[in-house]
C-alpha positions as CSV (number, residue, x, y, z in Angstrom):
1,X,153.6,131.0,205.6
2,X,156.0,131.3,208.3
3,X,155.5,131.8,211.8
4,X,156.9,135.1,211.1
5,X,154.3,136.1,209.2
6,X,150.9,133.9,210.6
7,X,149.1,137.2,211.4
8,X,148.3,137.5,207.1
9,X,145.9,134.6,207.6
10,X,143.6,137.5,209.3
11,X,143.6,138.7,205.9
12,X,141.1,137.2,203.7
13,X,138.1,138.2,201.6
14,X,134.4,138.6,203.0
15,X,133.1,135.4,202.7
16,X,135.8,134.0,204.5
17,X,135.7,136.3,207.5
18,X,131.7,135.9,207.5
19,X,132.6,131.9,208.1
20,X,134.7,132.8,210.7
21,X,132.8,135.3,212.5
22,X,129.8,132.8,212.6
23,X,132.3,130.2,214.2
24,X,133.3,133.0,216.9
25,X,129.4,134.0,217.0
26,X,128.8,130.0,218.1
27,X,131.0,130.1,220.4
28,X,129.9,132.9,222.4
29,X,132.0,135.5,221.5
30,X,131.0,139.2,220.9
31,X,132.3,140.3,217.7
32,X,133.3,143.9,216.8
33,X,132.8,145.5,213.4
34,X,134.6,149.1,212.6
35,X,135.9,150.4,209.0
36,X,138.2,153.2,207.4
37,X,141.2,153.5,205.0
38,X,143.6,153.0,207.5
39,X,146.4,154.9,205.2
40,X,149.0,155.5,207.3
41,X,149.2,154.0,210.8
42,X,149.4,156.2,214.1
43,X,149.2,156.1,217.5
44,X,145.6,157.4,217.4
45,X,144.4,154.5,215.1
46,X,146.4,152.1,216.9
47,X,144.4,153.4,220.7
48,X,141.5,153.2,218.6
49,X,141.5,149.7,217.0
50,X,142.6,149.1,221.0
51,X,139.8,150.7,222.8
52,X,136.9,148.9,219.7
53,X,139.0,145.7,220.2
54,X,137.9,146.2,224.4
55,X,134.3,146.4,223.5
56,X,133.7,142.8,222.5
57,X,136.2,139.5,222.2
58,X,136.8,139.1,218.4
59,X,137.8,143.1,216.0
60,X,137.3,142.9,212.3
61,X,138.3,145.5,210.8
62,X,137.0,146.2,206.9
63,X,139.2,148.8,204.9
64,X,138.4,150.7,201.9
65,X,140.4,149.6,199.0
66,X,142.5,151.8,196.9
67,X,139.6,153.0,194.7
68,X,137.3,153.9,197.0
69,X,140.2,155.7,198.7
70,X,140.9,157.8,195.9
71,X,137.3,158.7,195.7
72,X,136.5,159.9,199.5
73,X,139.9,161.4,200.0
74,X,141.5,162.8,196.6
75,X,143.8,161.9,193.7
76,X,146.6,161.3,196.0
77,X,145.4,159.1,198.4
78,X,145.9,156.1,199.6
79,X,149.7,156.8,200.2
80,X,149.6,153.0,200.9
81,X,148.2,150.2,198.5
82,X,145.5,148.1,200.3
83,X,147.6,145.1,200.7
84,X,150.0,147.0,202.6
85,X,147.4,149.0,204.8
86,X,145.7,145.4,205.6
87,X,149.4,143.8,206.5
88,X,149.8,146.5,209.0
89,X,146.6,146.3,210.3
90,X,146.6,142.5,210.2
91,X,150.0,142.3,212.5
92,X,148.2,144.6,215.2
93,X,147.7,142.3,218.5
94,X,144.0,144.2,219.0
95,X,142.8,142.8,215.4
96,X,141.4,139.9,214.2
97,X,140.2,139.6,210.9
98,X,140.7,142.3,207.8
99,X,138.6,142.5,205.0
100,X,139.1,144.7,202.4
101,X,135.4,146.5,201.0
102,X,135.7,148.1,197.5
103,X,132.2,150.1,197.9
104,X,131.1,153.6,199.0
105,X,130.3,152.2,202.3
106,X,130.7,149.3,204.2
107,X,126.6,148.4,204.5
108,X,127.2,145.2,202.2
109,X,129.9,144.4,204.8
110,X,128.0,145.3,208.1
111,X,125.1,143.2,207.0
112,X,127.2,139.9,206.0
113,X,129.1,139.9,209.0
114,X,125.8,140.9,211.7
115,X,128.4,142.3,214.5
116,X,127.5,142.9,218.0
117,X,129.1,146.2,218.0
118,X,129.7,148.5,215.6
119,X,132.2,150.9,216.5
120,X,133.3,154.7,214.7
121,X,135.3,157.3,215.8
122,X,133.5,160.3,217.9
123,X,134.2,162.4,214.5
124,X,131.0,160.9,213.3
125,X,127.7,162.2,214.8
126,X,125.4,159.1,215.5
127,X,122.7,159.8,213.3
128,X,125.2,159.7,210.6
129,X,126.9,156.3,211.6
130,X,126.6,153.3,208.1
131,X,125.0,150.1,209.5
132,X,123.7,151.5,212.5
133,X,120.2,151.2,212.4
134,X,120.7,147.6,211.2
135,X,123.1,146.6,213.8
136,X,120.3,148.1,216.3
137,X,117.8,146.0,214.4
138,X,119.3,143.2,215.7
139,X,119.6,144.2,218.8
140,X,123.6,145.5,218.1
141,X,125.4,148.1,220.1
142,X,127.1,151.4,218.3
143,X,129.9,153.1,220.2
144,X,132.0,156.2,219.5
145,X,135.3,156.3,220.6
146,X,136.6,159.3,221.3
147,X,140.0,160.1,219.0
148,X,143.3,161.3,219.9
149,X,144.0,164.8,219.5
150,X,146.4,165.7,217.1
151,X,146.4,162.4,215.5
152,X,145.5,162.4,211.7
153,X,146.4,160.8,208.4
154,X,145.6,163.6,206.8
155,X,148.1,166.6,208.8
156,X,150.7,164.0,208.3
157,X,150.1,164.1,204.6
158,X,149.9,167.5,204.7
159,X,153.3,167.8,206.9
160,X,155.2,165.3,204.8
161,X,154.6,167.0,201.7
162,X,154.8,170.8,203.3
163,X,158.9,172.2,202.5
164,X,161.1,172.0,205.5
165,X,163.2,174.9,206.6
166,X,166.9,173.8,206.4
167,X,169.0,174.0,209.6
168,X,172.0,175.6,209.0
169,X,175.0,173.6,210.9
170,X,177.7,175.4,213.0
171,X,181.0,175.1,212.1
């Protein structure tokens, strides 16, 4: 791997990241724990990962793969295969570790890894927030961050795949 490319080593698979969080955990540092498909990258995930990233030292992020994609959000999702949506993740300066969870939620995930914080989008009302109660149970933080208006995966699905009007040039 090539210094080009160094940030895929935050790429790796659960049992991996739960070494490396115990290591950071050792060491003092407040790890962060957040999740979602991640399908295609915008400014509103990217302020996001940013502000969960500002609540502790060390952000790992866990993304749904494919197949649990296709069943929260639809035959047609992910636009982007999970390797790809971890890559971009992965090269994000606010990220640490990725780990890709192939479950309806990411409870098996939360409760490997034991983070400090557990952040979700505002979106989600707290009562409904997976791993919460646990995270509390070990005396945890959850946060909601509050999103970025305008900003969805979804209405730039929706846009990308709505006709466009053709301009008509002047000549």
């Amino acid at each position: 791997m090539s210094s080009a490319t160094s940030y895929l080593r935050k790429i790796a698979p659960l049992d991996r990241v739960r070494t490396r969080v115990r290591r950071e955990k050792r060491d003092g540092k407040k790890v962060v724990f957040t999740n979602g498909c991640f399908d295609l990258l915008h400014p509103g995930h990217v302020r996001y990962l940013a502000a969960a990233r500002a609540r502790g030292d060390v952000l790992v992020v866990a993304i749904n793969s494919d197949r649990s994609v296709r069943a929260l959000k639809g035959p047609g999702r992910p636009v982007q295969q999970q390797e790809a949506r971890a890559e971009v993740l992965a090269a994000l300066e606010a990220v640490d570790h990725v780990v890709v969870f192939d479950a309806p939620t990411p409870i098996d995930t939360i409760l490997a890894l034991e983070p400090d914080v557990l952040a979700k989008g505002a979106d989600w009302a707290a009562d409904e927030i997976v791993g919460a109660e646990e995270v509390h149970s070990w005396g945890g933080k959850v946060t909601r961050i509050p999103l970025v208006a305008g900003q969805s995966t979804t209405r730039l699905v929706k846009r990308s795949a709505a006709p466009t009007k053709r301009r008509r040039s002047k000549r």
